[in-house]
C-alpha positions in Angstrom: 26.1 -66.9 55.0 27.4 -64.7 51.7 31.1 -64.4 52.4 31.8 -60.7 53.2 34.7 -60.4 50.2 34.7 -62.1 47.0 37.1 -63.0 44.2 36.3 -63.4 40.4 37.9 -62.0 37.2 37.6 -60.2 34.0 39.5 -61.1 31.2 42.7 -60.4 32.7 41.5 -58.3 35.6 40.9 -59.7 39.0 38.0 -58.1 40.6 37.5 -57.8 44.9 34.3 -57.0 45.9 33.8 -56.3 49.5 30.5 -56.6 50.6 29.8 -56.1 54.2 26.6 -54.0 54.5 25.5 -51.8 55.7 28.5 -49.8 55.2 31.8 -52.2 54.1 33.0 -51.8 57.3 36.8 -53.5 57.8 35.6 -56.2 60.7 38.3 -59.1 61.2 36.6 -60.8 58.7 36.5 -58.4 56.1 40.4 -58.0 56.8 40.7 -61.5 56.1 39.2 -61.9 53.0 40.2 -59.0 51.5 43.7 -60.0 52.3 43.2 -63.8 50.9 42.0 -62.3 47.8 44.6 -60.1 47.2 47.3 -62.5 47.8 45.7 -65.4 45.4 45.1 -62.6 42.8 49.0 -61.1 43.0 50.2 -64.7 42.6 47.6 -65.9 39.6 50.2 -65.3 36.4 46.9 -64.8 34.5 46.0 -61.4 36.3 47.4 -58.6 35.3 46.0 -56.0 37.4 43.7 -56.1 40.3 40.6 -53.9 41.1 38.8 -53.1 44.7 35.2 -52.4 44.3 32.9 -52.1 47.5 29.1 -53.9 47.1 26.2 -51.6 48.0 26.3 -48.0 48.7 29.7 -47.3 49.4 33.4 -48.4 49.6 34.2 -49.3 53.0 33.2 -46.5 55.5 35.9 -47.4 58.1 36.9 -49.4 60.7 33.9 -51.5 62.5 34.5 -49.7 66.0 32.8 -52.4 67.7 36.4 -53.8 67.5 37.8 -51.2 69.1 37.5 -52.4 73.1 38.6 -56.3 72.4 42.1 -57.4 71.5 43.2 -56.5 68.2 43.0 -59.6 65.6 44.8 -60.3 62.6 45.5 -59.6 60.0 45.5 -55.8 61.1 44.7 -53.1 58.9 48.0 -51.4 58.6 49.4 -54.8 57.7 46.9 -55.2 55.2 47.2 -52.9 53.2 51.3 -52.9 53.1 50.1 -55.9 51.4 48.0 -54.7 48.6 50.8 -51.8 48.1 53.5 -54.1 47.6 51.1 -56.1 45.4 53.9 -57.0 41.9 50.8 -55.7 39.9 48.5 -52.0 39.9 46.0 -52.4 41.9 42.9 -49.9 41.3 40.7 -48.9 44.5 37.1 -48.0 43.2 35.1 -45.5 45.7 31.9 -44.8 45.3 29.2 -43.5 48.4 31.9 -42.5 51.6 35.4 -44.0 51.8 36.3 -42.9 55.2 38.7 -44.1 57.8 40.4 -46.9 57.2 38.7 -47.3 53.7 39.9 -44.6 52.4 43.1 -45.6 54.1 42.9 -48.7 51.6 42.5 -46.4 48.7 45.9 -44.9 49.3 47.7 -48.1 49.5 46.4 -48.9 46.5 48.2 -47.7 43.3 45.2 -46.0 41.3 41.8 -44.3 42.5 39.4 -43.9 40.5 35.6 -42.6 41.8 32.4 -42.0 41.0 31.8 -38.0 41.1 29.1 -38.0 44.4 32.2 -39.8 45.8 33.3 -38.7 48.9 36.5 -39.3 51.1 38.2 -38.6 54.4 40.2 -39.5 57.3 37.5 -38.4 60.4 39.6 -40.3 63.5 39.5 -37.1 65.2 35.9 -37.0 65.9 36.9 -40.4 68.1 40.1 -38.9 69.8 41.7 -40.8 67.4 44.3 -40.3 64.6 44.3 -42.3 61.4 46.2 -45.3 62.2 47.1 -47.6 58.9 49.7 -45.5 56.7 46.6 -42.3 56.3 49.0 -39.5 58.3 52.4 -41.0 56.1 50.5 -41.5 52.8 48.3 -38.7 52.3 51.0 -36.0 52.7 52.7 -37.7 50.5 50.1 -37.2 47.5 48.1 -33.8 48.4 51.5 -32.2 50.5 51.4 -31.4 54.4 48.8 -28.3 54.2 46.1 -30.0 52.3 46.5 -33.3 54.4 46.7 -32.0 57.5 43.4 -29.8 56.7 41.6 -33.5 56.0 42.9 -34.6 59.1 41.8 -32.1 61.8 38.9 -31.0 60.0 38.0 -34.7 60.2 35.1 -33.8 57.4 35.0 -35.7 53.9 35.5 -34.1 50.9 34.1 -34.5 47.7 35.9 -36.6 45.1 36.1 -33.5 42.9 38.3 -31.9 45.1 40.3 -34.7 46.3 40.7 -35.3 42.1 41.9 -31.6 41.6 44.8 -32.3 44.4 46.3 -36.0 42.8 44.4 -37.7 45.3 41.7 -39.6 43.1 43.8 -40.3 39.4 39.9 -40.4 37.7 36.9 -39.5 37.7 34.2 -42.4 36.4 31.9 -41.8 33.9 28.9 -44.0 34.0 29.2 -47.0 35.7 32.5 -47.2 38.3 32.4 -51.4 37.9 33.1 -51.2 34.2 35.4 -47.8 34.4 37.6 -49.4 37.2 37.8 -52.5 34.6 38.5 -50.3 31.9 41.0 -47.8 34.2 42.9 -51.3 35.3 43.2 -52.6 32.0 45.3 -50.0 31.0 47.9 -49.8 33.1 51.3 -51.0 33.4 53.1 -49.8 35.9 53.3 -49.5 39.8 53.0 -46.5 41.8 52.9 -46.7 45.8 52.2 -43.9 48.2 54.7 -44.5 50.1 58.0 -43.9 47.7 56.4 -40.4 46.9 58.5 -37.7 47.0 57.6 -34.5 45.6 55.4 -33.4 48.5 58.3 -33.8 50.9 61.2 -31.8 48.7 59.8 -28.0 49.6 60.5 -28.7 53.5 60.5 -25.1 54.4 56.8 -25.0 52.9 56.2 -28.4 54.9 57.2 -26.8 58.0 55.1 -23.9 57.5 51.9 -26.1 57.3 53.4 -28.5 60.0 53.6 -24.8 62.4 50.2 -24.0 61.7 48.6 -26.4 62.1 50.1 -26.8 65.5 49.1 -23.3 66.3 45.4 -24.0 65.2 45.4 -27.4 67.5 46.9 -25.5 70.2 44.2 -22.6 70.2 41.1 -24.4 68.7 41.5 -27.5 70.3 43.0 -27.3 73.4 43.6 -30.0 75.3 43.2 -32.9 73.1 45.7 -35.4 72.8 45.0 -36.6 68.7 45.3 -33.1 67.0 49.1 -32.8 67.7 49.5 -36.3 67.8 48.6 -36.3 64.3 50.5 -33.0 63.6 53.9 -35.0 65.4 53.0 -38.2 62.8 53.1 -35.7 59.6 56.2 -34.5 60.7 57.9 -38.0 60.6 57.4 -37.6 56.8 60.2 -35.2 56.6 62.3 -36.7 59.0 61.6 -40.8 59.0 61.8 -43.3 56.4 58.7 -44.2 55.9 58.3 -47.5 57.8 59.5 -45.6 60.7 56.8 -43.5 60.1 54.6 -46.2 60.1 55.9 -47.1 63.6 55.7 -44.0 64.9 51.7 -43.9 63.6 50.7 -47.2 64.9 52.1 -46.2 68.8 50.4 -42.7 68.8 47.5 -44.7 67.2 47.0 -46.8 70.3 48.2 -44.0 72.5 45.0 -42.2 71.7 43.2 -45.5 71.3 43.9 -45.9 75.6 43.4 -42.7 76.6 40.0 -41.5 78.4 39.3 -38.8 75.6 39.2 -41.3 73.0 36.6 -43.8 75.5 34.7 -40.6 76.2 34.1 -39.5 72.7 33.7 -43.1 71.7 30.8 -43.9 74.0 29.5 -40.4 73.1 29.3 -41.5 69.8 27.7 -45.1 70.7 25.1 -43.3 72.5 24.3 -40.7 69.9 23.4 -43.4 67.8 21.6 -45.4 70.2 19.3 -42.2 71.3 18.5 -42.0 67.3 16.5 -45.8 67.6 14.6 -45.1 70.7 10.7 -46.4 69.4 8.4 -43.7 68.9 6.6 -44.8 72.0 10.0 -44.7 74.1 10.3 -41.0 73.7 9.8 -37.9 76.2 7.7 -35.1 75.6 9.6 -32.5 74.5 10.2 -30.0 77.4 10.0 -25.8 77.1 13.0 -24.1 76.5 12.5 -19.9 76.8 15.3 -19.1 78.8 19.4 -20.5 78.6 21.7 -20.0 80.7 25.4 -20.6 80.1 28.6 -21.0 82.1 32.1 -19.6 80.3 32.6 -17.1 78.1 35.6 -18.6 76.1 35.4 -19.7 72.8 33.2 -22.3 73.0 30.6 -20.6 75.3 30.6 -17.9 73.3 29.6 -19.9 70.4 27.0 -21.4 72.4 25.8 -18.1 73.0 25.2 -16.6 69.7 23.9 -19.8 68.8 21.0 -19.2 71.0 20.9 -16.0 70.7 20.0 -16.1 66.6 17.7 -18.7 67.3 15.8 -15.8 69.8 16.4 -17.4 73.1 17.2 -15.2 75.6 20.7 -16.1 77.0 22.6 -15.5 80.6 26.4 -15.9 80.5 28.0 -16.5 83.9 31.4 -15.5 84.6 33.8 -16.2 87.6 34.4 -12.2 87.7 33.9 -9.2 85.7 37.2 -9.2 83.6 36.4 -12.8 82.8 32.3 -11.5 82.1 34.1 -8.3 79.8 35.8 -11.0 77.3 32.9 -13.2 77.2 30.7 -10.7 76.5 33.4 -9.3 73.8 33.9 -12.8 72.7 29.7 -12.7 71.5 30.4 -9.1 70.2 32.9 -9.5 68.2 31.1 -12.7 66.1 28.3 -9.5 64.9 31.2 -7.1 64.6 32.8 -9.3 61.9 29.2 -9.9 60.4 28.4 -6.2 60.3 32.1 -5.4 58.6 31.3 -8.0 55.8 27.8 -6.3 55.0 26.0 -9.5 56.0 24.5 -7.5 59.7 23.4 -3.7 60.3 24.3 -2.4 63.5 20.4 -2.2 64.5 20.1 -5.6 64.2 23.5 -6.4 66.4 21.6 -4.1 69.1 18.4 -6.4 69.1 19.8 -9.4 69.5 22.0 -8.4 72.2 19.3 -7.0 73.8 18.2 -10.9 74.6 22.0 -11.0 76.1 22.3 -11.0 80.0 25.8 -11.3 81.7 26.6 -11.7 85.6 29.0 -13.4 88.4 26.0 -14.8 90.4 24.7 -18.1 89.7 21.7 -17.2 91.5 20.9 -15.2 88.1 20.1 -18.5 86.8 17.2 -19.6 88.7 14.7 -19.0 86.3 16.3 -20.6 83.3 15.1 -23.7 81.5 18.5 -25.3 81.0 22.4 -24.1 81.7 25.2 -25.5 79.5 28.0 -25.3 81.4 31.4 -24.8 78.9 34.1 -24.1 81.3 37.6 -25.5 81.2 38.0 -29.4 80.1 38.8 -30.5 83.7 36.4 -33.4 85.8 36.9 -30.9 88.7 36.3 -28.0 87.5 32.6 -29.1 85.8 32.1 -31.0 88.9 32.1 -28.2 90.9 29.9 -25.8 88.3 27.3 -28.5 88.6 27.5 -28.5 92.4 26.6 -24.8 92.3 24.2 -24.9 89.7 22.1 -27.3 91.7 21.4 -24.9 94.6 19.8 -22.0 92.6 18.0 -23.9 89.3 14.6 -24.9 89.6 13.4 -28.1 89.9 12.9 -29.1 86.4 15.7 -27.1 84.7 18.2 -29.3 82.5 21.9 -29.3 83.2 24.0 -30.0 80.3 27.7 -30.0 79.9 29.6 -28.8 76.5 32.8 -31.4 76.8 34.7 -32.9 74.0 36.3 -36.0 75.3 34.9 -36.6 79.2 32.3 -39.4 79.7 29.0 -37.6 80.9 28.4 -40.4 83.3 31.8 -39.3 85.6 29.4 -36.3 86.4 27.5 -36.2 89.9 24.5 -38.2 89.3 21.6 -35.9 89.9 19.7 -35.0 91.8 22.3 -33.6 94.1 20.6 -32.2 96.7 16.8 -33.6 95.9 16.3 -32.0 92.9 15.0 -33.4 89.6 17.8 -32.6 87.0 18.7 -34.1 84.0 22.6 -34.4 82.4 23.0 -34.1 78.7 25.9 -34.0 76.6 26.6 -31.4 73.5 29.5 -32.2 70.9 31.6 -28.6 70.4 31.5 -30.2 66.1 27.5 -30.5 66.9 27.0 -26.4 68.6 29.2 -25.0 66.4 
């Protein structure tokens, strides 16, 4: 069996290479050999730097989240890399491919960074109802300041290494081949330089507080209800008013706060099933039903989105309100999408007109018997969807799909239809996925 990390040298330079395919990621025993090697190569007097490289197509991708229902095992990441930070020698992290998660968490432990430029990087927890939980919320504002990091965070998208270059957080870019460059980069250094004692990010706190407030707004409004956004918000925060091992702390309990909650299992098995659904044999797979007619349920934000979305793809829509005030901002919710599209040049007012001509609004679900599928994109409440479902099923026909727009709830906590004899199928539909 090839051992997932290895250990050899270069001249002076010691050399980790963690190969794990298909995508590096940090399973127990990954963690364990990438902590053996660094310890044997921080206590070898003939190295004088240290370089990690990941095998393959990428740097470590994250955490193996297979890992993520059984008792944690050591050593654990955060551990880890305190380790190769407090390393008595630099120690040069090497991205190429996507260093996300916990990988990239690794890169800012490490001293250096250097990358390739198709590089890219990122901290995407939140797509799990997580929050980055080795050092990424305490390090990272710490090299790009609050606004940038927090951005990475609840965005939860990589970026490229360009960009993470022109804001301190990759020290190079590589030119030609990253192996010799990273040997090269290492070679020349002399001098520690760890994430953690940084300090000029945190000196303007009045601008830190500013990002720290807006980003609590934008949680607040445009992601209402989940648990990780302000967590990781709150852990930012302890940059300005922790030490940074309190920090640390403070992380790791919100970490497996959100790691216990049922928005985290929800979005989890969501994402277990996504993946699952992708390897179904040709053979496996349903005929692809007809879809003329959608119905949805809400007229907030995200069933408006839903909305337009079907709308510009020529589906004719019907939005169902609980009463006509509620039917009036839906309806202005769609509007005001083409309003903003028509004020930048990019719509003419006769084309707003035709495509809401395919728009239909009403209080009655009975409006809805003729439609091929209803996503339903009410309030984030069991209950509440529940109870949509339990009205849907008395006016749809018998082969129309119900599908629910939820974030964080696990689809199979629905009523299993059919609920009164009907033959109804339950999907789910990621807000990041509509959107």
């Amino acid at each position: 069996m090839t051992q997932p990390v290895t250990l050899s040298t270069a001249g002076s330079i010691a050399l980790i290479e963690i190969n794990n395919p298909p995508v590096n990621a940090l399973s127990q025993a990954v963690r364990q050999g990438l902590r053996d090697a660094v310890v044997q190569a921080d206590t070898d007097l003939a190295v004088t730097a240290i370089v990690i490289i990941g095998a393959g197509r990428s740097f470590p991708a994250g955490a193996d989240i297979k890992e993520f229902d059984q008792p944690m095992q050591d050593p654990h990441l955060p551990d880890m890399i305190d380790r190769i930070e407090n390393c008595s020698k630099p120690v040069v992290a090497a991205l190429h491919g996507t260093a996300l998660g916990g990988g990239f968490e690794i890169a800012l432990g490490s001293h250096y960074r250097i990358a390739v430029p198709s590089a890219r990087v990122g901290l995407p927890e939140i797509h799990l109802g997580l929050i980055p939980g080795a050092g990424g919320t305490q390090r990272l504002p710490r090299l790009c300041g609050a606004a940038m990091a927090l951005e990475i965070m609840l965005k939860g998208t990589p970026i490229s290494a360009q960009d993470a270059f022109a804001v301190g957080l990759i020290d190079r870019l590589a030119d030609g081949d990253l192996r010799q460059a990273a040997l090269t980069y290492a070679a020349e250094l002399q001098t520690l330089r760890r994430s953690s004692d940084a300090t000029s990010h945190l000196a303007d706190k009045a601008a830190f507080e500013a990002a720290l407030q807006n980003a609590a707004q934008t949680a607040a409004s445009r992601m209402r209800g989940q648990m990780a956004p302000l967590k990781i918000v709150d852990c930012v925060r302890t940059c300005i008013t922790q030490p940074f091992a309190d920090g640390r702390r403070f992380e790791s309990d919100c970490f497996f706060e959100c790691l216990a909650s049922e928005q985290s299992k929800g979005m989890i098995h969501a994402f277990f099933a996504e993946r699952a659904s992708a390897k179904v044999p040709e053979a496996g797979r349903a005929e692809p039903r007809p879809l003329n007619r959608l119905g949805v349920v809400g007229g907030g934000t995200m069933g408006a989105g839903i909305t337009v979305a079907a709308l510009n793809s020529g589906l004719p829509v019907t939005m169902i309100e609980r009463d006509c005030e509620s039917l009036a901002r839906g309806r202005a919710n769609v509007e005001q999408v083409y309003d903003r599209l028509i004020a930048k040049d990019r719509m003419s007012a006769a084309q707003k007109f035709d495509i809401m001509a395919r728009y239909q609004a009403s209080t009655e679900f009975a409006d809805l018997s003729e439609v091929d599928m209803v996503i339903e994109a009410v309030f984030e409440r069991l209950d509440v969807k529940c109870g949509v479902f339990e009205q849907l099923d008395k006016v749809l026909k018998l082969d129309a799909v119900l599908a629910s727009n939820t974030s964080y709830i696990d689809i199979e906590k629905f009523p299993a239809p059919p609920i009164a004899a009907k033959t109804c199928w339950v999907c789910i539909f990621s807000a990041q996925q509509i959107l």
